[in-house]
C-alpha positions as CSV (number, residue, x, y, z in Angstrom):
1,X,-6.1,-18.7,-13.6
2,X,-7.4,-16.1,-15.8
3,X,-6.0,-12.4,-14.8
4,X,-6.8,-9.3,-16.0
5,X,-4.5,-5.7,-14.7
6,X,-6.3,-2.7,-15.0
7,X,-3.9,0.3,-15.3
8,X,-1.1,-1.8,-16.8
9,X,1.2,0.8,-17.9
10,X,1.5,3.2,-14.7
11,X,3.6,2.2,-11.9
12,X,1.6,-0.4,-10.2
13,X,0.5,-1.5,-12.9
14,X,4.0,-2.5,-13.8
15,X,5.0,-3.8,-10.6
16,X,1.7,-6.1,-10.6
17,X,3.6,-8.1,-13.3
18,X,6.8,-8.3,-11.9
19,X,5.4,-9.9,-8.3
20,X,3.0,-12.2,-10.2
21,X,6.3,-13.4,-12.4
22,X,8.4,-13.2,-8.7
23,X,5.9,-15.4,-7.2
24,X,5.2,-17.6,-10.4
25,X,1.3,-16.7,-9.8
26,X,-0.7,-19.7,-12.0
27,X,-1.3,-17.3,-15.1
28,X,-3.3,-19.2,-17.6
29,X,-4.0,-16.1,-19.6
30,X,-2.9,-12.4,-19.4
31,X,-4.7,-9.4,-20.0
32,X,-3.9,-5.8,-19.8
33,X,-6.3,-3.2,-19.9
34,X,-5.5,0.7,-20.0
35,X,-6.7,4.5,-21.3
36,X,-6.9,4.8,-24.8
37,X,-3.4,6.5,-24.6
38,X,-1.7,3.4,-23.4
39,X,-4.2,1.0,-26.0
40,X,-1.5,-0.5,-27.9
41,X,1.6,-0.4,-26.3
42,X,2.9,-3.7,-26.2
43,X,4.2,-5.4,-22.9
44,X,7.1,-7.5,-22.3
45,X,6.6,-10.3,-19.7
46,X,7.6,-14.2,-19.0
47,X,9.1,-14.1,-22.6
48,X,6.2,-13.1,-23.9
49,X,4.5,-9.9,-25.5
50,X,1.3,-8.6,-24.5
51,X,-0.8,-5.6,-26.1
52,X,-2.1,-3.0,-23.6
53,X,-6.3,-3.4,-24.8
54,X,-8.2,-0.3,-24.1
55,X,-11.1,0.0,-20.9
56,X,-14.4,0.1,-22.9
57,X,-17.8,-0.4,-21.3
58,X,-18.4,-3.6,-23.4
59,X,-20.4,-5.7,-20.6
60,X,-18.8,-8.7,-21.6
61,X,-14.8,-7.4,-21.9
62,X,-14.1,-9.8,-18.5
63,X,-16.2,-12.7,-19.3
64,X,-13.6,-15.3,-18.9
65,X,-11.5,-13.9,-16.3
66,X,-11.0,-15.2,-12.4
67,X,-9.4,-12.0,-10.9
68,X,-9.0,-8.3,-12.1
69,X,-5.7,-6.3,-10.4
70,X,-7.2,-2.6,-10.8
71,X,-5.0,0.2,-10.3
72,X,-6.3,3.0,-12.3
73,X,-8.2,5.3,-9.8
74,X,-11.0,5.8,-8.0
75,X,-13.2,7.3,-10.5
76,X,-12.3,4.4,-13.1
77,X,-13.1,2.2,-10.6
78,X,-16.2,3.1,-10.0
79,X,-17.3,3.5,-13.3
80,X,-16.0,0.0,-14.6
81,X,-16.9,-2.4,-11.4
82,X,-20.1,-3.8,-12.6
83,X,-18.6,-4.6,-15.8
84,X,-15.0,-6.4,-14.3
85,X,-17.2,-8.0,-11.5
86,X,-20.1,-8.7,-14.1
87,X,-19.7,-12.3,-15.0
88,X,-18.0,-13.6,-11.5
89,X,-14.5,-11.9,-11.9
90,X,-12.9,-10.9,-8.4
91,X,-12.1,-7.5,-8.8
92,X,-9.2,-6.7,-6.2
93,X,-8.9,-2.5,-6.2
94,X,-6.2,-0.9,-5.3
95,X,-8.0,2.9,-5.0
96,X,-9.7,4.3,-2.0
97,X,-13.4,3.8,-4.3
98,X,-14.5,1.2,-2.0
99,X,-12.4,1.0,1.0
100,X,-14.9,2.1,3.4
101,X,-18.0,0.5,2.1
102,X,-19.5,-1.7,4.5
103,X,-20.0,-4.5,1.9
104,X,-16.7,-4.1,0.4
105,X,-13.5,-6.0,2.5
106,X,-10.3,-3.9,3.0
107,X,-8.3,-6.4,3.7
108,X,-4.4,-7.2,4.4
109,X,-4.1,-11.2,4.4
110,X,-1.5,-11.0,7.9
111,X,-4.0,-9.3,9.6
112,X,-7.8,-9.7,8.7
113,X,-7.4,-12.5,5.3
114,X,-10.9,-14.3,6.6
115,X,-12.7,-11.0,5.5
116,X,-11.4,-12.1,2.0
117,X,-14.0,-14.4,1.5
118,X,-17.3,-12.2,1.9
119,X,-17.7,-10.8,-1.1
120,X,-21.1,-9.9,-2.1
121,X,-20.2,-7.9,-4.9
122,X,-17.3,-9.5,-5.6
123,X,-15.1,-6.7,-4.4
124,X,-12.0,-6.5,-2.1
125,X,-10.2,-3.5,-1.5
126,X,-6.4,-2.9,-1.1
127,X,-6.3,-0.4,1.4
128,X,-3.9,2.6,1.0
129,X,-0.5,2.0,1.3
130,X,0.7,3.9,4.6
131,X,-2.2,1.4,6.3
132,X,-1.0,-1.3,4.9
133,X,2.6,-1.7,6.4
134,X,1.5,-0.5,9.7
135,X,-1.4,-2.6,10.6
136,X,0.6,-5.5,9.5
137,X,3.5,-4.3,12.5
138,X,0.5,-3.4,14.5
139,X,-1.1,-6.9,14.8
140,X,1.9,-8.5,16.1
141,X,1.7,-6.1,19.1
142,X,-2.2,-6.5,19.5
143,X,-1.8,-10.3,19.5
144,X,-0.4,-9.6,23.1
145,X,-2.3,-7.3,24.3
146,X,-5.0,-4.9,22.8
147,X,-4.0,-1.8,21.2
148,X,-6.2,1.6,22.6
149,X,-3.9,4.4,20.3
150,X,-2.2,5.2,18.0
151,X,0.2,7.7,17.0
152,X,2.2,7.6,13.7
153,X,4.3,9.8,11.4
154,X,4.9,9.4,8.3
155,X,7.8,9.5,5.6
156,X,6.5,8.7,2.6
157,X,8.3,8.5,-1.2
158,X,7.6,10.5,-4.1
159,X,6.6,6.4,-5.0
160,X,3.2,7.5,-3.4
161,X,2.3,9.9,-5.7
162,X,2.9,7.6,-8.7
163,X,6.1,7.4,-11.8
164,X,5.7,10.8,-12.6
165,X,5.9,11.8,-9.4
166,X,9.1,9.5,-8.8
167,X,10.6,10.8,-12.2
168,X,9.9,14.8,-11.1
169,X,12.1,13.7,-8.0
170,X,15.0,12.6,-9.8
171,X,14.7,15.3,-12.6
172,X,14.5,18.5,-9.8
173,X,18.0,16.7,-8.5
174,X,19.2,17.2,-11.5
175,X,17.8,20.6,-11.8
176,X,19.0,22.0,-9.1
177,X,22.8,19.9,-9.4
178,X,23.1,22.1,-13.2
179,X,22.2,25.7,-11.6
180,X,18.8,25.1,-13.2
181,X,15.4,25.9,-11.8
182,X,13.9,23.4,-10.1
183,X,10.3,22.4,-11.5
184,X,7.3,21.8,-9.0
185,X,4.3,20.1,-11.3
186,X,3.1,17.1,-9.5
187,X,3.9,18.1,-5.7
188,X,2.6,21.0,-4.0
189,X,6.3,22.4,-3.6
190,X,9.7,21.3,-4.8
191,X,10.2,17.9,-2.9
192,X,14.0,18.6,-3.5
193,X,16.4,19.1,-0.3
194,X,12.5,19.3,1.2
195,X,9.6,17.9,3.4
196,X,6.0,18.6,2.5
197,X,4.0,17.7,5.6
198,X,0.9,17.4,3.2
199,X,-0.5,14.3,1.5
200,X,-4.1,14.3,-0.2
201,X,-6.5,17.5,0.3
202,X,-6.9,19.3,3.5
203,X,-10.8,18.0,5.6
204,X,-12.8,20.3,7.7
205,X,-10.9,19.3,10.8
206,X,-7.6,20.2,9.7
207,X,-5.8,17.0,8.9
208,X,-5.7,15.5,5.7
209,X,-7.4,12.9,3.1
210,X,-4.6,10.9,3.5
211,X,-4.5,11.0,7.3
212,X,-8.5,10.2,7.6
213,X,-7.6,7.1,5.5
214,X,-5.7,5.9,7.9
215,X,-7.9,6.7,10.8
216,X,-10.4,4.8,9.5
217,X,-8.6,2.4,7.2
218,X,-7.0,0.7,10.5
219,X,-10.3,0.7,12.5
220,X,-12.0,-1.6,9.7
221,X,-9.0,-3.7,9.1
222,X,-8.7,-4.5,13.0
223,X,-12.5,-5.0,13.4
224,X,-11.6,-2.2,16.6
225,X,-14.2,0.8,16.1
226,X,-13.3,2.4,19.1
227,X,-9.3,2.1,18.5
228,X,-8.2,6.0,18.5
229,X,-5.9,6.8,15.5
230,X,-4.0,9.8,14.9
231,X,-1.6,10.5,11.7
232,X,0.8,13.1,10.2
233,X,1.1,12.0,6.6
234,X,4.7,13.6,5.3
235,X,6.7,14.0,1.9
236,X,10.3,13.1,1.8
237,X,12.7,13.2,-1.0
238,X,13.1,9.4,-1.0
239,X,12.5,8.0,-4.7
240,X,10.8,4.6,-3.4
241,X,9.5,2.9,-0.1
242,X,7.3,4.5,3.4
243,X,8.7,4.8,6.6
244,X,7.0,5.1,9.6
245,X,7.2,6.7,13.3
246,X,4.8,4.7,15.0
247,X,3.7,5.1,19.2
248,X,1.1,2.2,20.5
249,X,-0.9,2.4,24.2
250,X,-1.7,-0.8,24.8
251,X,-3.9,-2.4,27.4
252,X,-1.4,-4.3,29.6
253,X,2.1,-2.9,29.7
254,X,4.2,-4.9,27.4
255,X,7.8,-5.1,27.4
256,X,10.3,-4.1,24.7
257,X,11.9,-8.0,24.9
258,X,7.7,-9.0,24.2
259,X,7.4,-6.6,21.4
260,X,11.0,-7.7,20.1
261,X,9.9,-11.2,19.5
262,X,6.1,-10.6,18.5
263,X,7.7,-8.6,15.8
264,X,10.2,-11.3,15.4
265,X,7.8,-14.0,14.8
266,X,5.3,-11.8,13.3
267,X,4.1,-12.6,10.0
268,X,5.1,-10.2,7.1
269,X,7.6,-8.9,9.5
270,X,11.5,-8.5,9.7
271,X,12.8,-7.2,13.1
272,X,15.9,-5.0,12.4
273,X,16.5,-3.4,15.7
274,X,20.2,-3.4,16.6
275,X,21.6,-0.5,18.9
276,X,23.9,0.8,16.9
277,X,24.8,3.0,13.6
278,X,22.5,1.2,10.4
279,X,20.8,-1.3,13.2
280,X,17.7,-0.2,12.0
281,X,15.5,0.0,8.5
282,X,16.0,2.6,5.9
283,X,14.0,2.9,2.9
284,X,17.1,2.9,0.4
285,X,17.8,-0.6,1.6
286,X,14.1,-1.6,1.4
287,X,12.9,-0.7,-1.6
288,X,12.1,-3.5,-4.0
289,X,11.8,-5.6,-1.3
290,X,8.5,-7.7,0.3
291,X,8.5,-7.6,4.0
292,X,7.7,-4.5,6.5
293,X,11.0,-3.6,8.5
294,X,10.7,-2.9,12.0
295,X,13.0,-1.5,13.9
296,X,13.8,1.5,16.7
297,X,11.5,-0.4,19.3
298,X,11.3,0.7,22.7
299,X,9.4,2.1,25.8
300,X,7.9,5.4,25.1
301,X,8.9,7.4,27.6
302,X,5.7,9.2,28.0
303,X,3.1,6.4,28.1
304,X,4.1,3.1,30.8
305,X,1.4,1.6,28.7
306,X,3.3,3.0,25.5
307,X,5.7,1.3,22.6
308,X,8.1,3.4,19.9
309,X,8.9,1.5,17.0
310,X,9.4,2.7,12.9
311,X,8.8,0.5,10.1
312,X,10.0,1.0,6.6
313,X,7.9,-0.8,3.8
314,X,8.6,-0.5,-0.1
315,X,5.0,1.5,-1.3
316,X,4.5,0.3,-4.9
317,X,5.5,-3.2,-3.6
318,X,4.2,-4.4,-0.4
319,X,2.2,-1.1,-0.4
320,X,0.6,-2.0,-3.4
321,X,0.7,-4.4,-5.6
322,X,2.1,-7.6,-3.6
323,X,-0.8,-7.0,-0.8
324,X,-3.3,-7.6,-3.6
325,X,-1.5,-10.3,-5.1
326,X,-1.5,-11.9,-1.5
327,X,-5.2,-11.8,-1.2
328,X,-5.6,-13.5,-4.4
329,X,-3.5,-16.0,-3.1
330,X,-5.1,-16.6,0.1
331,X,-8.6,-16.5,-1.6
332,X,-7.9,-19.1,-4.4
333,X,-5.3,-20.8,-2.2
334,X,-2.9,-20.6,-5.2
């Protein structure tokens, strides 16, 4: 196969290439696309070295290739889909540009894959990262019985917020360990010794971008327009991989020993759910890695109908780039 990555040199980008080389995707031929501040950088990858070319709006720059990894935001997106999709590529895009269109698939392969192949303008989306891990948890409990709410918290690494974001992380540590000031550039507030309960702009109702996205994001995904969703999106100092505190109502009471083996047998899913000190996922042991972690399940106290469970899921990885690899996958059954 042809494959083209848009956004090649930020961290997506970058982990793109290591899943395709992880997975030995059928790469025929390579190409790497970025700003014209990353134009020319060359690119080390299966022993070979590639030059970064720069996003132009030549009509024909993707004449030739099968499938277009874009991870270079919305805006670039937007601007460059008629040209990546224009002679037949799939563009799969990892930005919110398209998530909610109605002729635009969000799609996670465990969960929804069949919407993969409508396409009409030969555009699937990767839907945001904090969606991702939990819908894939969540379909192993609505397998059972249908899920009518909801509830999650979420931890989520400087990853999120992209390399510099990561890099400001590990650079205000060492600020703060040399009696130095710590610098706030890309987060709101240091992220240092902190939590920022604040992901995305603020809406109208009070909660934010990030939140709505995964209101919605889950209703499309689980074809369930009257599911009711509710998120706290939160900032931890953790360099790499989401965590999750996630309550379910479901429609029939369902046992933890059910949930235990859905999860068990669920597909994407590792079950890590031992009573006892490190029974359980933790995003320093699951970063770099490719399934969601589930763990901490049990009755929620306040709901007979209810389920507690957290999941830990690596952002950049699953989050990210290895969902969109999967749906190329499962599309050309490579």
């Amino acid at each position: 196969m042809n494959v083209a990555i848009v956004g090649a040199s930020g961290a997506v980008g970058q982990e793109f290439l290591r899943v395709l080389e992880e997975g030995n995707f059928p790469v025929d031929k390579l190409r790497l696309f970025g700003s014209s501040r990353s134009a020319g950088r060359s690119v080390e990858w299966c022993g070979m070295t590639y030059v970064i070319e720069e996003l132009t709006p030549d009509p024909d720059l993707f004449e030739g290739v099968d499938v277009a990894f874009v991870s270079a935001g919305a805006g670039v997106s937007k601007q460059y889909a008629d040209i990546i999709t224009r002679h037949g590529a799939l563009m799969i895009d990892n930005s919110s540009a398209f998530r909610m269109d109605d002729d635009v698939p969000l799609v996670v392969p465990e969960v929804n894959g069949e919407d993969a192949f409508n396409t009409p303008r030969r555009i699937i989306a990767n839907p945001n990262c904090t969606t991702i891990q939990m819908v894939v948890a969540l379909k192993a409990i609505n397998d059972i019985s249908p899920i009518r709410r909801v509830h999650v918290a979420t931890y989520q690494a400087a990853s999120g917020a992209g390399a510099t974001a990561m890099f400001e992380l590990q650079e205000q540590h060492r600020q703060i360990a040399a009696g130095e000031e710590a610098k706030v550039e890309k987060f709101v507030d240091q992220l240092a010794y902190n939590v920022i309960p604040h992901i995305d702009t603020f809406q109208d109702n009070g909660y934010t971008r990030e939140e709505m996205k995964m209101h919605f994001e889950t209703k499309k995904i689980m074809h369930a327009p009257n599911l009711e969703v509710s998120a706290t999106c939160v900032r931890v100092p953790v360099l790499r991989a989401h965590s999750e505190a996630i309550w379910v109502e479901t429609e029939d009471e369902i046992s933890v020993e059910m949930a235990r083996k859905a999860f068990a047998e669920g597909e994407g899913l590792v079950l890590e759910d031992r009573i006892e000190p490190l029974g359980y996922p933790m995003p320093l042991r699951c970063a770099g890695l490719d399934p969601v972690y589930v763990g901490r399940v049990r009755k929620d106290l306040a709901n007979p109908k209810g389920l507690a469970f957290w999941t830990v899921s690596d952002q950049i990885k699953k989050g990210a780039a290895l969902n969109a690899v999967q749906i190329a996958r499962y599309v050309f059954k490579v």
